[in-house]
C-alpha positions as CSV (number, residue, x, y, z in Angstrom):
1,X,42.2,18.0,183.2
2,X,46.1,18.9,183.5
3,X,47.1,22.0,182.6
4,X,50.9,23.3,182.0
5,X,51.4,26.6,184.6
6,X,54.2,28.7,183.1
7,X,57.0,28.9,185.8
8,X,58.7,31.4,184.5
9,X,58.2,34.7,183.0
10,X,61.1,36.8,180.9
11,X,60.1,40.1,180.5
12,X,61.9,43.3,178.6
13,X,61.8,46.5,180.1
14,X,64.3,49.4,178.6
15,X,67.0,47.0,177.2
16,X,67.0,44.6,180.2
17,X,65.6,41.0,179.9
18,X,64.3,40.1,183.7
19,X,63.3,37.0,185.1
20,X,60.6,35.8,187.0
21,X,59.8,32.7,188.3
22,X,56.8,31.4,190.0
23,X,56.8,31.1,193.5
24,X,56.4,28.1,195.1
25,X,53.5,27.1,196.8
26,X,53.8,28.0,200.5
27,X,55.7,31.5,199.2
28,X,53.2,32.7,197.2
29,X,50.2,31.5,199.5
30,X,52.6,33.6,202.4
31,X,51.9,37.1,200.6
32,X,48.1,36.6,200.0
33,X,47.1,38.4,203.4
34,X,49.0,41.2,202.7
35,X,48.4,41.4,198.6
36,X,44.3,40.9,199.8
37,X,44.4,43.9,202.2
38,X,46.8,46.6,200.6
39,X,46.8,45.5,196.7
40,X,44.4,44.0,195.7
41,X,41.4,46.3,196.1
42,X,43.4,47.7,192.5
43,X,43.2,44.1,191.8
44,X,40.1,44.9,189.6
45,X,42.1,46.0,186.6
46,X,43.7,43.0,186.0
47,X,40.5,41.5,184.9
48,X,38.9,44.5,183.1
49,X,40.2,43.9,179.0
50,X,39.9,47.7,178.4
51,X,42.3,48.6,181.2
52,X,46.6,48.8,179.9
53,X,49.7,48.2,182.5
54,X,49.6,51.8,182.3
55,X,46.3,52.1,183.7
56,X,47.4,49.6,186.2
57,X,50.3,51.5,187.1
58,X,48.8,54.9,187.7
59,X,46.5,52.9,190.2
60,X,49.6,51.2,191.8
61,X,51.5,54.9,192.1
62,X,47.6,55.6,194.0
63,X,48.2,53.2,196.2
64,X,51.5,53.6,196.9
65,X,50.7,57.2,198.1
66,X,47.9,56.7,199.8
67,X,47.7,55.9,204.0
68,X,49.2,52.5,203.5
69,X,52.3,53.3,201.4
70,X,54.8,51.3,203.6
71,X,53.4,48.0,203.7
72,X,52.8,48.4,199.9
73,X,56.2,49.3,199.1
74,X,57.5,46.4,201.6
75,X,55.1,43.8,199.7
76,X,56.4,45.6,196.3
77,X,60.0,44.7,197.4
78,X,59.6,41.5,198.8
79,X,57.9,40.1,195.5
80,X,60.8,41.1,193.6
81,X,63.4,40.4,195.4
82,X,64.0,37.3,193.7
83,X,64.1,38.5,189.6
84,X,66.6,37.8,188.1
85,X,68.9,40.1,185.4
86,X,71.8,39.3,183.5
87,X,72.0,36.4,185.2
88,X,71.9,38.1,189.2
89,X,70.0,38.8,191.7
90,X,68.4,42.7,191.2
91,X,70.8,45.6,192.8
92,X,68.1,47.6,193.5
93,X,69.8,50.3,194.3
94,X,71.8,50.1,190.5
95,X,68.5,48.9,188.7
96,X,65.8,51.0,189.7
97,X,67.8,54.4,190.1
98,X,65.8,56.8,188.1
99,X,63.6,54.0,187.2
100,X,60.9,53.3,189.0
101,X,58.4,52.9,186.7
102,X,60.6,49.7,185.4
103,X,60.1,48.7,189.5
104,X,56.5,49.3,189.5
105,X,56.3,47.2,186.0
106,X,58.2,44.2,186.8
107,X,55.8,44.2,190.4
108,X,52.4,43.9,187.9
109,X,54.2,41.1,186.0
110,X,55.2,38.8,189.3
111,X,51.5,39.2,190.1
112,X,50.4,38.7,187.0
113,X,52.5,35.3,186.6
114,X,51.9,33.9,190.3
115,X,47.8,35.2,190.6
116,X,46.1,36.4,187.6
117,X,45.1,32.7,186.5
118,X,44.0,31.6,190.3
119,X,41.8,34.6,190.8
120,X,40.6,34.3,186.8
121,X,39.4,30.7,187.7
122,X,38.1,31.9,191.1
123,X,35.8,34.8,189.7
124,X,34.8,32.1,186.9
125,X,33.8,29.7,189.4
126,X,31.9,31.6,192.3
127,X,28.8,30.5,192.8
128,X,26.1,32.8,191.2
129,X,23.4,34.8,193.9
């Protein structure tokens, strides 16, 4: 069974259409060790239906003031580097200036895009007991 994986993502925050694309195979397997260890414990919203992106980012904002802040705010900035708006490269210092919850958005959508699928199919195919 083939299945088409969306590549890339535009999504519209305050005015400001942002693109995301996929990471490639290797890049996106690169930030699992970190994502498993600092993010992902939050992880769990992503698969619970009753839980919004707001939910999921007043767990992020948890985690990013908890003992591990750093490495989560250098995995946060990593991931994003690469979005694209108006055609660019993000100037974070110009984009996210009294902003940060568009930051701390655009973050749940590259992780969305690149993992939410994987780890849906994962959970779905564990093996039961």
């Amino acid at each position: 069974m083939t299945h088409k994986k969306e590549t890339q993502k535009v999504v519209r925050i305050n005015d400001r259409a942002y693109i995301i694309n996929a990471f490639k195979g290797r890049e996106g397997w690169s930030y699992l060790p970190r994502l498993t260890k600092f993010v992902f414990p939050f992880a769990g919203y992503f698969f619970n239906e009753d839980k919004g992106d707001d939910d999921i980012a007043e767990q992020l904002m948890t985690l990013l003031s908890g003992e591990n802040s750093k490495e989560v705010t250098n995995i946060v900035f990593d991931m994003i580097e690469h979005i694209q708006v108006d055609g660019s490269s993000i100037d974070f210092d110009f984009e996210f200036a009294q902003s940060y919850d568009t930051l701390i958005l655009l973050f749940i959508e590259v992780i969305k895009l690149n993992y939410l699928e994987s780890f849906q199919r994962l959970v779905t195919n564990l093996p039961k007991g």
